[in-house]
LOFI-397067 format. One line per field, with one value per residue (C-alpha): chain; residue in one letter; x, y, z. Coordinates in steps of 0.1 Angstrom, whole numbers, plus 5000, padded with zeros to 4 digits. Layout:
kette = A,...
rest = A,...
east = X,...
north = Y,...
up = Z,...
// end
This chain:
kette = A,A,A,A,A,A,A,A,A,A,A,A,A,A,A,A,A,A,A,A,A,A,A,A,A,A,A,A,A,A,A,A,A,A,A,A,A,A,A,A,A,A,A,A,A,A,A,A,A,A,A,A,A,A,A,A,A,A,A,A,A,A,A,A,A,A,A,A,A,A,A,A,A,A,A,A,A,A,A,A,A,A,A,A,A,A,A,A,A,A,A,A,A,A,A,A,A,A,A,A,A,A,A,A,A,A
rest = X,X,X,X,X,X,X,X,X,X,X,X,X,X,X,X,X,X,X,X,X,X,X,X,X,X,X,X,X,X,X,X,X,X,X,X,X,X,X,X,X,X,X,X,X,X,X,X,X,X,X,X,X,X,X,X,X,X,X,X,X,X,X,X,X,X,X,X,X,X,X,X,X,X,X,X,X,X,X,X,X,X,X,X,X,X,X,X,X,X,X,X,X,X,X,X,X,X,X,X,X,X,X,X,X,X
east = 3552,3555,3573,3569,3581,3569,3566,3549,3528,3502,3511,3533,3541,3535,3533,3496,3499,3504,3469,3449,3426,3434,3408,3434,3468,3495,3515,3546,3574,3600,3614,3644,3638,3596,3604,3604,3574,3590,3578,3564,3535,3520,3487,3460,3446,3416,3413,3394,3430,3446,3443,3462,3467,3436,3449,3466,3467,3466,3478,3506,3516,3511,3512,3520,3517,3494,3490,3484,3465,3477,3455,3439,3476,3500,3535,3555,3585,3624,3656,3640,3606,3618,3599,3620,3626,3609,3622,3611,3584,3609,3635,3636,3643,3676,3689,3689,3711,3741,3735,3735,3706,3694,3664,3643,3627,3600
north = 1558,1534,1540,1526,1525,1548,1522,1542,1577,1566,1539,1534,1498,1494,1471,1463,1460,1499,1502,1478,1505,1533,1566,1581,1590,1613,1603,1626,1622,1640,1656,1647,1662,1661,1692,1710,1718,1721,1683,1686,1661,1659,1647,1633,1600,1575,1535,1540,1547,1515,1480,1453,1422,1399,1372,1394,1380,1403,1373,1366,1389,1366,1385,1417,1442,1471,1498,1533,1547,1581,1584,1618,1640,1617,1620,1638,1625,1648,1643,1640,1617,1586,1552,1519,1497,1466,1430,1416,1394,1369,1367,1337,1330,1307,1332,1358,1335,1353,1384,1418,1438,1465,1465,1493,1484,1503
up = 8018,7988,7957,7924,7884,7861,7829,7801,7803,7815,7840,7871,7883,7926,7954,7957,7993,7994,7982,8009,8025,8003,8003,7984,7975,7960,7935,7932,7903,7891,7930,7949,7978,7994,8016,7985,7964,7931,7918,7880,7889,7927,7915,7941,7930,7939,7943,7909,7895,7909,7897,7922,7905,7905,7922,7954,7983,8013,8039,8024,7995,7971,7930,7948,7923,7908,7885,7887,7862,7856,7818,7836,7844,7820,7824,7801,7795,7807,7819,7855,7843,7830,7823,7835,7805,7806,7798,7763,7765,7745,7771,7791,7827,7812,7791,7821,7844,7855,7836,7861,7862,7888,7908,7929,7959,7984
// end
């Protein structure tokens, strides 16, 4: 199991390492509890879909990231589906120091 970000309707940010060897995958949003198949989008996906960061390194996880490409069942957007709010581009490194902020991990 792997999680990841949902970061616009059409994308999820992921560990790439969760995709080394992939066939395939499910990708299911919007469920608290797996047991229970009441999750808006449960939606099989293929390596096609997923795009690891082109300079991954498997070894040592090195620029360990990817994105799902979820173009073909995007997400529509409800108090359960939420995209993550990215940092501005403009923000520095500096200006973050001592600032809180919240992170999700898998």
């Amino acid at each position: 199991f792997c999680s990841g970000s949902i970061i616009s309707e059409h994308f999820v940010l992921s560990a790439a390492h969760c995709f080394t060897n992939l066939d395939s995958g499910i990708l299911i949003a919007g469920v608290h509890n797996l047991q229970e198949d009441d999750a808006p989008y449960d939606w099989d996906f293929l390596p096609k879909d997923v795009k690891a960061h082109e300079n991954f390194n498997v070894s040592n996880n090195l620029n360990d990231i990817a994105l799902i490409n979820v173009t073909a069942f995007p997400f529509v957007f409800s108090p359960q589906i939420q995209r993550i709010k990215l940092a501005s581009s403009a923000l520095s490194v500096d200006s973050l120091e001592g600032m809180m902020g919240r992170i999700g991990g898998w």
